[in-house]
C-alpha positions in Angstrom: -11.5 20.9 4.1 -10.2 19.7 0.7 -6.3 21.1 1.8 -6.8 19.0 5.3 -8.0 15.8 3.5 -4.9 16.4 0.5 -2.6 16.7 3.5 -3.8 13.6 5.9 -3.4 11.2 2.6 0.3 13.1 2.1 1.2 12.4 5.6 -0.5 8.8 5.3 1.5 8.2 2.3 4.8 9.0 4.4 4.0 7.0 7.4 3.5 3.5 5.4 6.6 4.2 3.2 8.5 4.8 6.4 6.7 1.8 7.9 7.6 -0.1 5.5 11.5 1.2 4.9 12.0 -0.1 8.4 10.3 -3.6 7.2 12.5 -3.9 4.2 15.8 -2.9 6.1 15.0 -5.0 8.9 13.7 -8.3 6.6 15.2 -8.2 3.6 18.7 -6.7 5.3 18.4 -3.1 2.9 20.4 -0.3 4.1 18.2 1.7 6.6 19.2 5.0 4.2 18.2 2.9 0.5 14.9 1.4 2.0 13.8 5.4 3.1 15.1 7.1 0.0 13.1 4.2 -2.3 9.6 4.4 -0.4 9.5 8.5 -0.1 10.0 7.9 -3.7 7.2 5.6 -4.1 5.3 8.4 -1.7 6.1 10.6 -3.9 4.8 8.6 -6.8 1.3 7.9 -4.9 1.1 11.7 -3.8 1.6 13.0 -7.6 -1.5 10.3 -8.3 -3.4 11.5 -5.8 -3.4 15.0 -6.4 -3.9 14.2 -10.5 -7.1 12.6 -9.1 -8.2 15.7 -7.6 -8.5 17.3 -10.3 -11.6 18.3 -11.6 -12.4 16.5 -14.5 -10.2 13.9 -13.7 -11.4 12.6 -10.5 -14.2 10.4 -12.7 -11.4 7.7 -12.6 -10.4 5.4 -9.7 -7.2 6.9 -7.8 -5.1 3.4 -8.2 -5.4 4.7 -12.0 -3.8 8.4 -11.8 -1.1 6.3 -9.7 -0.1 4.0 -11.9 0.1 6.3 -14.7 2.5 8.3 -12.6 4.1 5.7 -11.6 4.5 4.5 -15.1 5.9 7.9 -16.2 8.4 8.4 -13.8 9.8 4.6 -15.1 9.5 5.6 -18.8 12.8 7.4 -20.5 10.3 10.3 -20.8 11.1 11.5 -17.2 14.5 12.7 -16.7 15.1 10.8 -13.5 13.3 8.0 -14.6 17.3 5.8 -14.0 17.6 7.4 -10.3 13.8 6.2 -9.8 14.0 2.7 -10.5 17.3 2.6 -8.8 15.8 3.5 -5.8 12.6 1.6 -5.8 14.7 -1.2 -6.9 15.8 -1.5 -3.7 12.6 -1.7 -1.6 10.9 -5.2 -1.9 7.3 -5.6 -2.5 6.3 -7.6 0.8 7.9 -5.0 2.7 5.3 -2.5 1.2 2.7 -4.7 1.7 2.8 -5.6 5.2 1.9 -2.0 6.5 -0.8 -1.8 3.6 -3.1 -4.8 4.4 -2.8 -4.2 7.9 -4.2 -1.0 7.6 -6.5 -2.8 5.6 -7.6 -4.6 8.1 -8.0 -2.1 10.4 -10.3 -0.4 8.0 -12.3 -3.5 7.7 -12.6 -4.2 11.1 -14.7 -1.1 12.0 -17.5 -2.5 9.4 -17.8 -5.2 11.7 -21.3 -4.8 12.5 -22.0 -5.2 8.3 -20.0 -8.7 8.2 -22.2 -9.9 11.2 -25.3 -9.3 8.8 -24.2 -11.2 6.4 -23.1 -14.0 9.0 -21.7 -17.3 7.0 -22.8 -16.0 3.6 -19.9 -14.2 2.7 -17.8 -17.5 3.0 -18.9 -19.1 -0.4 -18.6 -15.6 -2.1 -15.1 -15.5 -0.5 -14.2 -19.2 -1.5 -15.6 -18.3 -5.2 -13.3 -14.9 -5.7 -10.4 -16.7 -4.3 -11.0 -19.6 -6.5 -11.9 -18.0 -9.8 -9.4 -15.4 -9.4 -6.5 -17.9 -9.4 -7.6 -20.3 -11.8 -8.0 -17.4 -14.6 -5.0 -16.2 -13.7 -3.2 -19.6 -13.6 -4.8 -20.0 -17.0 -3.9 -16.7 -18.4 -0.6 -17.4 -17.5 -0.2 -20.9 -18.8 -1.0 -19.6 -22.1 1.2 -16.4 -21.9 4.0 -18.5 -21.1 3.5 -21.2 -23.6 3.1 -18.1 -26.0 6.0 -16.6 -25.0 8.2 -20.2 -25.1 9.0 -20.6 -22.1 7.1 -23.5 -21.4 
């Protein structure tokens, strides 16, 4: 059960990076070749994360952890491809991976819709409040980094 579980998120992994090669050749005019090479490798990435989570012991930490470490790893000089990595990934934009991401989002959210009709209008002022606190903290935290830093 645990192999067939591994394997969907494997091949789940795949299908977004290829949705999302075809996003970044067709939007942002990639080469169809660079945009596939750079998201497998960003597959990759997530797949080596996900199978770190899976390991017992380990799996007491969220999964967007184990894949940012590996992520991070396979950037550092510390892995010997680490220049071929970022060269590829380079190439694939960031809106072109997100696209295929939060619509599968949605799609997940969208069979709880029997929950958000419980809590009707209510979940509007929570919304509002996330949306609003999360960007002025972050507008503050970066108005301080950056007059920090000198830039402004």
């Amino acid at each position: 059960m645990a192999i067939n579980k591994s394997l969907e998120m494997v091949l789940m992994f795949v299908l977004v990076g290829l949705i999302a090669a075809c996003g970044n050749a067709v939007g942002y005019k990639v080469p169809l070749i660079d945009s596939v090479l750079g998201t497998l490798v960003i597959a990759a990435i997530a797949t080596v994360g996900y199978l770190i989570s899976k390991i017992p012991g380990l799996h007491k930490l969220p999964l967007i952890f184990w894949v940012s470490v590996a992520a991070v790893f396979a950037a550092t000089p510390l892995f010997p491809l680490h220049e071929q990595v970022l060269a590829l990934t380079g190439k694939v934009q960031f809106l072109a991976v997100c696209t295929p991401v939060l619509a599968l989002a949605g799609l997940s959210i969208g069979k709880d819709i029997h929950m958000f009709k419980k809590i009707s209008w209510r979940i509007v002022p929570v919304a509002l409040a996330v949306f609003s606190g999360t960007f002025l903290f972050a507008a503050i935290i970066a108005e301080f980094s950056l007059r920090w830093g000198g830039s402004i």
